[in-house]
C-alpha positions as CSV (number, residue, x, y, z in Angstrom):
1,X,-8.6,13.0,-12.5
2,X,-9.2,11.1,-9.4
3,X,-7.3,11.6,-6.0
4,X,-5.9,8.7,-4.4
5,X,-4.1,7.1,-1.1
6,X,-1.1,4.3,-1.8
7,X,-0.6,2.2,0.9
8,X,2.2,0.0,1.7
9,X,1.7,-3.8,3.0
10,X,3.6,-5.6,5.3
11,X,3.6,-3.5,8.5
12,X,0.9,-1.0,7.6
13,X,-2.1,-3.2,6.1
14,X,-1.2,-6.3,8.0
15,X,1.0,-7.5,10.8
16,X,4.7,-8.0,9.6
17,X,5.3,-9.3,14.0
18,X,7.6,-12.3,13.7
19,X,7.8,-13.0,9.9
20,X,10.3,-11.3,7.5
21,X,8.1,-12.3,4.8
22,X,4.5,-12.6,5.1
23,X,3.1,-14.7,1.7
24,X,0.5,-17.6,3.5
25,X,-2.8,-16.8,4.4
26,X,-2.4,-18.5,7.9
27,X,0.0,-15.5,8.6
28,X,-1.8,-12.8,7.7
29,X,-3.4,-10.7,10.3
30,X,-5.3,-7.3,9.4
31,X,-3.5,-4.6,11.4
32,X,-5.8,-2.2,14.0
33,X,-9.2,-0.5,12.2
34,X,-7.7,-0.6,8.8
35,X,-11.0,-2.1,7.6
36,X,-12.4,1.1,8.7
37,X,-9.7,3.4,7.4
38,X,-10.0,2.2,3.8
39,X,-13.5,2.1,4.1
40,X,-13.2,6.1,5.0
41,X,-11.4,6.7,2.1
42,X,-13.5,5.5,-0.6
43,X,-16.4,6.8,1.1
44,X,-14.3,10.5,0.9
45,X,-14.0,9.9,-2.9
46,X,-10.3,8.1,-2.8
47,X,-9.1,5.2,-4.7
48,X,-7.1,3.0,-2.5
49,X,-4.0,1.5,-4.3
50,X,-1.8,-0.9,-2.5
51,X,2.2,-0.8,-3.7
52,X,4.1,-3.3,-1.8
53,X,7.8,-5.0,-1.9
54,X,7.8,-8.8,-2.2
55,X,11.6,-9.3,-2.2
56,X,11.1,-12.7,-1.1
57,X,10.4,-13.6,-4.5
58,X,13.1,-12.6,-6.3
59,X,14.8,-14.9,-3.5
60,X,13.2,-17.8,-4.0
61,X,11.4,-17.8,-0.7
62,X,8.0,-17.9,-2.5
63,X,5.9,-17.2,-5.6
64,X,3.6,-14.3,-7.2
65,X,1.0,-17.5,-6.9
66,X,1.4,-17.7,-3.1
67,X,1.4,-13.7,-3.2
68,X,-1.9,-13.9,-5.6
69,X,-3.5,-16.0,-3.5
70,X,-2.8,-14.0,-0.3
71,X,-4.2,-11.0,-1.9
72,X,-7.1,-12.6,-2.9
73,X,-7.7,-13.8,0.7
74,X,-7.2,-9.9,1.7
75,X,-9.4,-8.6,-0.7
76,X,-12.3,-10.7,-0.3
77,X,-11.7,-10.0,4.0
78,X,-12.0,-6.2,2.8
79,X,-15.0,-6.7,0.3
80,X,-17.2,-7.2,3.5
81,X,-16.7,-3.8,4.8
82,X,-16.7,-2.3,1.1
83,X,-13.2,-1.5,1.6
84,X,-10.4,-3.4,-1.2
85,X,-8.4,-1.8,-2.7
86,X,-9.0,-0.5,-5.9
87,X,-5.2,-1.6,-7.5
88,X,-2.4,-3.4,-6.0
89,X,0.9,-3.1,-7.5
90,X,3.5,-5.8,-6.2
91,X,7.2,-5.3,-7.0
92,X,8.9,-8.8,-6.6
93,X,12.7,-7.9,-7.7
94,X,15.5,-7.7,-4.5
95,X,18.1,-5.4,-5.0
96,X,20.8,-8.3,-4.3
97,X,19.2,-10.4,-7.0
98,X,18.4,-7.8,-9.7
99,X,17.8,-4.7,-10.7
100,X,14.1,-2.2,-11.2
101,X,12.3,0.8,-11.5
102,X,9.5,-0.9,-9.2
103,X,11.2,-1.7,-6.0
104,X,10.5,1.3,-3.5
105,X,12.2,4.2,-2.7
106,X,12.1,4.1,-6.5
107,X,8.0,5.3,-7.3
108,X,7.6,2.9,-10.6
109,X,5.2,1.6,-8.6
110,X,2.8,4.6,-7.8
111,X,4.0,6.2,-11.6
112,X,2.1,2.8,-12.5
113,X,-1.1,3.2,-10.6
114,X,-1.0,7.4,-11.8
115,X,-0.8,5.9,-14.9
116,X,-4.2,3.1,-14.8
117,X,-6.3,5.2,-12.5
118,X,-6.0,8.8,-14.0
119,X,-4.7,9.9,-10.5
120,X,-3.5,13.5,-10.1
121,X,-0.5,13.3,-7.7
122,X,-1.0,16.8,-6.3
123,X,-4.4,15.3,-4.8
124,X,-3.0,12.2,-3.4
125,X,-1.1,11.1,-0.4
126,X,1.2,7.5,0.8
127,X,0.9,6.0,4.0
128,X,3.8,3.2,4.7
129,X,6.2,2.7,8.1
130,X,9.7,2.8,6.5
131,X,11.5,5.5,4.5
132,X,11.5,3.5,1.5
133,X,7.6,4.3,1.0
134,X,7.9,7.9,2.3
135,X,10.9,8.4,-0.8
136,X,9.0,6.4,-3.0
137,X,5.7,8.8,-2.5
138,X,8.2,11.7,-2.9
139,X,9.7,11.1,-5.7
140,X,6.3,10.4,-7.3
141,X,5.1,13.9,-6.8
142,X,2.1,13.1,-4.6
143,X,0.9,15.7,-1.9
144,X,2.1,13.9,1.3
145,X,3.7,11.0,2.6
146,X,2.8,9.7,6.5
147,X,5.0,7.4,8.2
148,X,3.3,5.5,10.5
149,X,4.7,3.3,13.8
150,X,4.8,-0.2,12.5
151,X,2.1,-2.7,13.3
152,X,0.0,-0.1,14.3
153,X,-4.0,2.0,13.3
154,X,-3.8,4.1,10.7
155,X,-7.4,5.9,11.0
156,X,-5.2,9.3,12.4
157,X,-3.5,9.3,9.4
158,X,-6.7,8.7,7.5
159,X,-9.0,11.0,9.0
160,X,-6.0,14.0,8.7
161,X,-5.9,13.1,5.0
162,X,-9.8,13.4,4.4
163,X,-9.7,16.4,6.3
164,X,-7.4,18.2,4.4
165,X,-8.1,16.7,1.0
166,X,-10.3,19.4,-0.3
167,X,-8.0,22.1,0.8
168,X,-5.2,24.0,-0.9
């Protein structure tokens, strides 16, 4: 089984500063050294899978095309540096719209990347900057959940989990 780190979006991938909803790829602006930090990780052995809320959808604010394309954008920015992701999982229900076993705190979204990568849980950790993630990753069994300030580098959190990967 493989070990894995699932990483939220908006606030911990990219800049979320002055947009509730980032979908275009003229907003989207790579947070601090997290080319670097995924890069770490698959060079550690780690599949990176990103699990994200797109709320905006379900609201009619934009569409899983407009989300598509901005992850194509992000993925080919990260292919440079040998670092995109090896899954993303995208969750486009609101709980004021509808209802789902994706949206986090609930973990459908991690059971589903457990499920297509043969990750073990116990080996694998969630980074994300609300509570929503940290329940989500909880909830899902994996090993740890980091919150992280918002907007912000998360190599720290990176190099702790490569440094403790391996041990009990």
């Amino acid at each position: 089984m493989n070990k894995a780190v699932f990483i939220d979006r908006d606030g911990v991938v990219n800049s979320d500063e002055g947009h509730y909803y980032v979908y275009r790829v003229e907003d989207f602006v790579f947070n601090p050294d997290i080319e670097m930090a995924l890069s770490l990780l698959k060079k550690a052995g780690f599949k990176t899978i990103l699990v994200t809320n797109q709320g905006g959808v379900a609201k009619g604010e934009y569409d899983m095309e407009e989300v598509q394309l901005l992850h194509n954008y992000m993925q080919a920015q990260l292919e440079k540096y040998g670092a995109q992701f090896n899954a993303i999982y995208v969750c486009p229900h609101h709980h004021s719209v509808s209802v789902c076993d994706c949206r986090k705190p609930k973990p459908g979204m991690i059971y589903q990347g457990i499920r297509d990568l043969n990750i073990d849980p116990r080996k694998s950790f969630l980074i994300g900057d609300a509570d929503r993630d940290i329940q989500a990753g909880q909830a899902a069994g994996l090993r740890a959940c980091f919150k992280v300030k918002k907007n912000s580098s998360i190599l720290a959190q990176v190099e702790h989990i490569i440094s403790i990967s391996d041990k009990a």
